[in-house]
C-alpha positions in Angstrom: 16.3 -15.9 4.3 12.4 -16.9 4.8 10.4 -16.2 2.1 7.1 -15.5 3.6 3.4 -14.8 2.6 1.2 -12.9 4.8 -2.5 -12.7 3.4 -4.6 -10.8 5.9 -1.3 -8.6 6.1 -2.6 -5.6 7.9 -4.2 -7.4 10.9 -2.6 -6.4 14.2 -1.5 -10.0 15.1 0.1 -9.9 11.4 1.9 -7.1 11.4 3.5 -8.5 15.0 4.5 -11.8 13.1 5.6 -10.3 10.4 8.1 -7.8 12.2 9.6 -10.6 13.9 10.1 -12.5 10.6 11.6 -8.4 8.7 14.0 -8.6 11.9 15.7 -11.7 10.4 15.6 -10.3 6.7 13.0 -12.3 5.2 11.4 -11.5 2.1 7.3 -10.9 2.2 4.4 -11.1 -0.3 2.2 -9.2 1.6 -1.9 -9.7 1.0 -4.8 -7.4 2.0 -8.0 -5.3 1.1 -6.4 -2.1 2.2 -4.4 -1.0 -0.2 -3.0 1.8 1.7 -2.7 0.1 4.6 -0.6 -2.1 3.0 1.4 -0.1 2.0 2.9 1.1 5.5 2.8 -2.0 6.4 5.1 -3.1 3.8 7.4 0.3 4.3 7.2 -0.5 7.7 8.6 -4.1 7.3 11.8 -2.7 5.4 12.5 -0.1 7.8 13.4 -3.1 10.8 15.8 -5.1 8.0 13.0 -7.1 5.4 14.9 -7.6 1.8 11.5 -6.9 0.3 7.9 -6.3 1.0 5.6 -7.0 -2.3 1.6 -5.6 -1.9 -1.4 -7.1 -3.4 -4.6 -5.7 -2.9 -7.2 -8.3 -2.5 -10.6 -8.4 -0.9 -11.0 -12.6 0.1 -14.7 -12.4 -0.9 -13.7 -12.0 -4.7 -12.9 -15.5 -5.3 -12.3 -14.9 -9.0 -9.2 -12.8 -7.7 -7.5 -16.0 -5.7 -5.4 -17.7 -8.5 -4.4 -13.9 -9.9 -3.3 -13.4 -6.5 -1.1 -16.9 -5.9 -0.1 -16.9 -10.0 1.7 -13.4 -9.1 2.9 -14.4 -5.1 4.7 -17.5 -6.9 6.4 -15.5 -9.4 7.3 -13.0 -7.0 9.0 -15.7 -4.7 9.1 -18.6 -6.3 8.9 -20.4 -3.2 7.1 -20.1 -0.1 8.5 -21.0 2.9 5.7 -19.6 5.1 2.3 -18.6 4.6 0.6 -16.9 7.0 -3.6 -16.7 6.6 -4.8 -14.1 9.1 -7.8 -12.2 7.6 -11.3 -12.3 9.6 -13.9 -10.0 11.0 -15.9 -10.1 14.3 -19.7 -9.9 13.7 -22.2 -8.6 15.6 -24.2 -11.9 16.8 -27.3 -10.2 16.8 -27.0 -8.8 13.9 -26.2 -12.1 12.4 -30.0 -13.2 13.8 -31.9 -10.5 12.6 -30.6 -10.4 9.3 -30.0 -13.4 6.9 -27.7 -12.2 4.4 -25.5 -10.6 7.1 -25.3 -13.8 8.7 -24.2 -15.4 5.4 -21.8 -12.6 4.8 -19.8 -13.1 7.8 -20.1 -16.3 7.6 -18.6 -16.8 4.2 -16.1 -13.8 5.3 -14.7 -15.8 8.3 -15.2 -19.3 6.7 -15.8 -19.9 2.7 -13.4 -17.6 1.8 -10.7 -18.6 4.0 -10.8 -22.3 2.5 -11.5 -21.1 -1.1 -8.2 -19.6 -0.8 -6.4 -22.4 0.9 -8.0 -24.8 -1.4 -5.0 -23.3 -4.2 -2.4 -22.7 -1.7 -2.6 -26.0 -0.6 -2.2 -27.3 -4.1 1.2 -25.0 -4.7 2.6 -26.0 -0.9 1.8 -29.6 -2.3 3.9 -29.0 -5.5 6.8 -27.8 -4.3 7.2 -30.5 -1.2 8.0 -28.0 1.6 7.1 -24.9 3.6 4.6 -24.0 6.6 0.9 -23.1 6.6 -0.5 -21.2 9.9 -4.3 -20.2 10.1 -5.6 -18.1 12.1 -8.8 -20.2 13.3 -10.0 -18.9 16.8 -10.9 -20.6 20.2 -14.8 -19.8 19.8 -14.7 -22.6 17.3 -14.2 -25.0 20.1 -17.9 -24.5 21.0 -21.0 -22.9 19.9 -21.5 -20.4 22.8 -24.7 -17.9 22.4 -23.0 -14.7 22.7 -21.1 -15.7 19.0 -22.2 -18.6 17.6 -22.0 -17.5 14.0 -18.8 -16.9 14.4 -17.3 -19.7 16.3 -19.1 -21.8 13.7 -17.5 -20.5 10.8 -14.2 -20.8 12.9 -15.8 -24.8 13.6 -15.8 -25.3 10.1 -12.4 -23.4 9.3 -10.7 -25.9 12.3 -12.3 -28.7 11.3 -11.3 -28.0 7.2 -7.4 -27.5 8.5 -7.3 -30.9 10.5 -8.1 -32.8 7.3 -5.5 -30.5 5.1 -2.5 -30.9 7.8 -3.0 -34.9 7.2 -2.8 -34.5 3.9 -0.2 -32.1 3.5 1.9 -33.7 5.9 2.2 -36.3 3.2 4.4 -33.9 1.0 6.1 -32.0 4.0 4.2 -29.3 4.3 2.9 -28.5 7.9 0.1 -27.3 9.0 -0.3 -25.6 12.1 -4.3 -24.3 13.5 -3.8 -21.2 15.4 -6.5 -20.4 18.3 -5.8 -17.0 19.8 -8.5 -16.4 22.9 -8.9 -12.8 23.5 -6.3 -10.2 22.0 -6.3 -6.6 22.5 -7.0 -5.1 18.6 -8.9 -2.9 16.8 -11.2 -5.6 16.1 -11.7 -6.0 19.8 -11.6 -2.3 20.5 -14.5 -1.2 22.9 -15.8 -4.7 23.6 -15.7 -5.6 27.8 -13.4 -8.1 27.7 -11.8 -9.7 31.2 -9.1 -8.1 31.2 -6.7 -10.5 32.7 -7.4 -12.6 30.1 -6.2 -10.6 27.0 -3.3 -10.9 25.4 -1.3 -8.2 22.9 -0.7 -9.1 19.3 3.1 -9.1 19.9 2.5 -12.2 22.9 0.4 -14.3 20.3 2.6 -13.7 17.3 5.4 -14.7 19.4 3.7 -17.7 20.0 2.6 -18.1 16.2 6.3 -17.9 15.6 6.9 -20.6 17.9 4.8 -23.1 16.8 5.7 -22.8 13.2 9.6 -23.3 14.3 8.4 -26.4 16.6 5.8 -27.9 13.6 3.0 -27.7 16.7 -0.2 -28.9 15.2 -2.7 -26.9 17.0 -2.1 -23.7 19.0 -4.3 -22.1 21.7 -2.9 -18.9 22.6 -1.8 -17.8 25.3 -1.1 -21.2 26.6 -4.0 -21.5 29.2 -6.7 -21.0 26.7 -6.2 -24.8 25.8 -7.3 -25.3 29.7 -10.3 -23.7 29.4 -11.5 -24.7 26.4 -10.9 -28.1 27.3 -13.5 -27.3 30.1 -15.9 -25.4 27.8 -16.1 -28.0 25.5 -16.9 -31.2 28.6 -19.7 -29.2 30.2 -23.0 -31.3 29.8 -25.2 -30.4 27.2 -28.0 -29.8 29.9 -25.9 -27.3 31.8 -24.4 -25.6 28.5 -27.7 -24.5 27.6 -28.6 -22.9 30.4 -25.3 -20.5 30.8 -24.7 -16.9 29.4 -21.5 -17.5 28.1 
């Protein structure tokens, strides 16, 4: 039996991991800012065989509220063999240029936050020696591309913070694994014209997710053939870069 935290539990990737972990009986310490979304979420869980679903209502941006949150996961469990960090919002880019302070906010949402709370975590995963970390980071961190720069560079700085934390936690036998999901069909995504052939459902990247936490992968880009085209993303010269509408 898996105990596992979810923090960003009512996200529509989430909720697919999570259901494959409730299938197998685990236990969950579930994390969000909708309280009553939670809460079907966690009903949800029992229903297809979890042992228990615990709720804590959190909004990320209150870091004051972090250690409350882990003090009371840790009691609840008192272990973690997963954790799962999933919350994130998709700004508007131009809103991001015409307004400062929404620029920060989205930025801290997306980026300060997350490590604020993984700062902690990483300390307890440290502690007890063992257990699995996943982040959902995101494939516009690969690049800063005009069309959403703010947020691939909070994602930059989100990847970038995880690479030095899976070295260092891979000390204590704790793994690490960077998730990169390219474009997934969710209400975030909702009415945005996105080539089709190229989205994926939450259920095919939290398969994946699954995966890689089974297999200790360090980085995953998912689906697989995101990797291939960020790996050409990220080699086109600077001179051309600029010039594209990507």
């Amino acid at each position: 039996m898996k105990r596992i935290v979810i923090i960003g539990a009512t996200s529509a990737i989430a909720i697919a991991c999570a259901r494959q972990w409730a299938e197998k009986g685990a236990r969950f310490f579930l994390v969000a800012r909708n309280g009553e979304r939670l809460e079907q979420v966690a009903a949800d869980l029992t229903a297809r065989g979890a042992q228990s679903a615990q709720c804590h209502h959190l909004d990320i941006d209150k870091l004051d509220e972090h250690q409350a949150m882990l003090t009371r996961c840790v009691a609840e469990l008192g272990t973690l063999d997963i954790v799962l960090v999933a919350p994130g919002t998709l700004p508007d880019q131009a809103a991001c240029q015409a307004d400062p302070a929404v620029a920060v906010r989205e930025f801290n949402t997306n980026a300060v936050s997350v490590i604020a709370l993984l700062t902690p975590l990483a300390n307890t995963l440290e502690a007890q020696k063992h257990g699995a970390l996943a982040v959902i980071s995101s494939v516009a961190g690969d690049r800063g591309r005009p069309s959403n720069y703010l947020y691939g560079s909070a994602k930059a700085a989100l990847s970038a913070f995880l690479e030095g934390l899976r070295a260092r936690l891979f000390k204590a036998g704790v793994h690490v694994v960077t998730v990169k999901p390219g474009f997934v069909a969710t209400p975030m995504t909702a009415g945005l014209p996105l080539p089709g052939p190229l989205v994926a459902t939450p259920e095919k990247v939290a398969a994946d997710i699954v995966g890689a936490i089974e297999k200790k992968k360090n980085v995953l880009y998912t689906p697989w053939f995101w990797w291939g085209i960020m790996t050409i993303i990220r080699n086109v010269p600077q001179f051309l870069f600029k010039r594209a509408s990507l």
